[in-house]
C-alpha positions as CSV (number, residue, x, y, z in Angstrom):
1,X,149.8,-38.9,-101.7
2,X,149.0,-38.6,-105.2
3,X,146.6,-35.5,-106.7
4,X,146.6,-36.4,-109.9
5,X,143.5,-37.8,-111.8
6,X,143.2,-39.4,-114.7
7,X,141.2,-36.9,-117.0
8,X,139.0,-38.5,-120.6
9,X,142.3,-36.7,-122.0
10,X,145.1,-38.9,-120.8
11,X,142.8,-41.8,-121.0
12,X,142.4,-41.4,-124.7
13,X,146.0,-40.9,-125.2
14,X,146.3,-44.2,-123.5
15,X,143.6,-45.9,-125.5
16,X,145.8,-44.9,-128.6
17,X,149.2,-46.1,-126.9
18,X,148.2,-49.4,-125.3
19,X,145.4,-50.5,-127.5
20,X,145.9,-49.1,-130.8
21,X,142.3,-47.4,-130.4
22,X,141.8,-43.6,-131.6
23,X,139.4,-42.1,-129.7
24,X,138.6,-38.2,-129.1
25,X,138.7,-37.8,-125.9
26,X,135.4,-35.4,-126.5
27,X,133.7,-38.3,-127.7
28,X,134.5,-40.0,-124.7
29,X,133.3,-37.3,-122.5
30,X,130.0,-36.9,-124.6
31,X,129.5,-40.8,-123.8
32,X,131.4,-42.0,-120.7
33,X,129.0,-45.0,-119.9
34,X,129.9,-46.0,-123.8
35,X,131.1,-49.9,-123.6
36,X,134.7,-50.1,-124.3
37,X,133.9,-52.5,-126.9
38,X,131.7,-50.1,-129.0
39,X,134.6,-47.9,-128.9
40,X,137.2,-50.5,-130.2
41,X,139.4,-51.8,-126.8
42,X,138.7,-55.0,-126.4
43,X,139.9,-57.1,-122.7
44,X,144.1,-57.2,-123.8
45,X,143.7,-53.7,-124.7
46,X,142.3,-52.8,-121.6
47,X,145.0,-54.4,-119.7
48,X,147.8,-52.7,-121.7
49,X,146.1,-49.6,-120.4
50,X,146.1,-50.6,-117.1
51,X,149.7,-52.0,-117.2
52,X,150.7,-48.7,-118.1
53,X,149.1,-46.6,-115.4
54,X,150.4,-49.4,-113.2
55,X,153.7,-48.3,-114.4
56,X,153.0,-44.4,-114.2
57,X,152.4,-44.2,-110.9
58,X,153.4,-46.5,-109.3
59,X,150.8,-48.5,-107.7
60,X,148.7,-51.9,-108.3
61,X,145.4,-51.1,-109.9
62,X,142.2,-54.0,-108.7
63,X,141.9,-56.5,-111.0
64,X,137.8,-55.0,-111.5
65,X,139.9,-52.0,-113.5
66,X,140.4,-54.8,-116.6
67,X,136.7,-55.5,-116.3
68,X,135.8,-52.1,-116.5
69,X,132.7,-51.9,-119.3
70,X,132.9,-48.1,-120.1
71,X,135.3,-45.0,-119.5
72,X,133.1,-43.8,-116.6
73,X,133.7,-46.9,-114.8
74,X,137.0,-47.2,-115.6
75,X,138.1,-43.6,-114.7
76,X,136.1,-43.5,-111.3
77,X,138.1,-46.8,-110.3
78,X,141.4,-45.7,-111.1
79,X,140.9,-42.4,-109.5
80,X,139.5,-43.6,-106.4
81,X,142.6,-45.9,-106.0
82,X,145.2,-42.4,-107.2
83,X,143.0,-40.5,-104.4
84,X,143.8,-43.0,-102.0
85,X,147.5,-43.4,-103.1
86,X,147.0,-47.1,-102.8
């Protein structure tokens, strides 16, 4: 099973890696419900990202994690699926 949750940190980190988007990750913690838009990631970005945590751990992500509108969403999606090791 995996315990590992993917923090505003990482997802930042990933936001700069897959999309080309710098974000601080305090920023992202000041305004999780932020659209990703706003914040630069548009929908291939997005996907990039999720490609790569696809990658990282090992497991498929829902297709609703591309459609995620803001950080919040996207971070409580993906770690409901890493809680349930899916």
């Amino acid at each position: 099973m995996i315990t590992t949750a993917l923090t505003f940190d990482e997802l930042a980190a990933l936001m700069k890696q897959a999309a080309g988007v710098t974000v601080d990750p305090r920023e992202l913690e000041k305004a999780p419900d932020a659209p990703f838009g706003t914040l630069g990631v548009d929908s291939l970005g997005l996907l990039g990202i999720v490609g790569e945590l696809e990658n990282r751990y090992g497991v498929a992500l829902p297709t609703d994690a591309e459609r995620s509108k803001s950080p919040a969403e996207f971070l409580g999606l993906v770690n409901g699926v890493l809680q349930k090791g899916a």
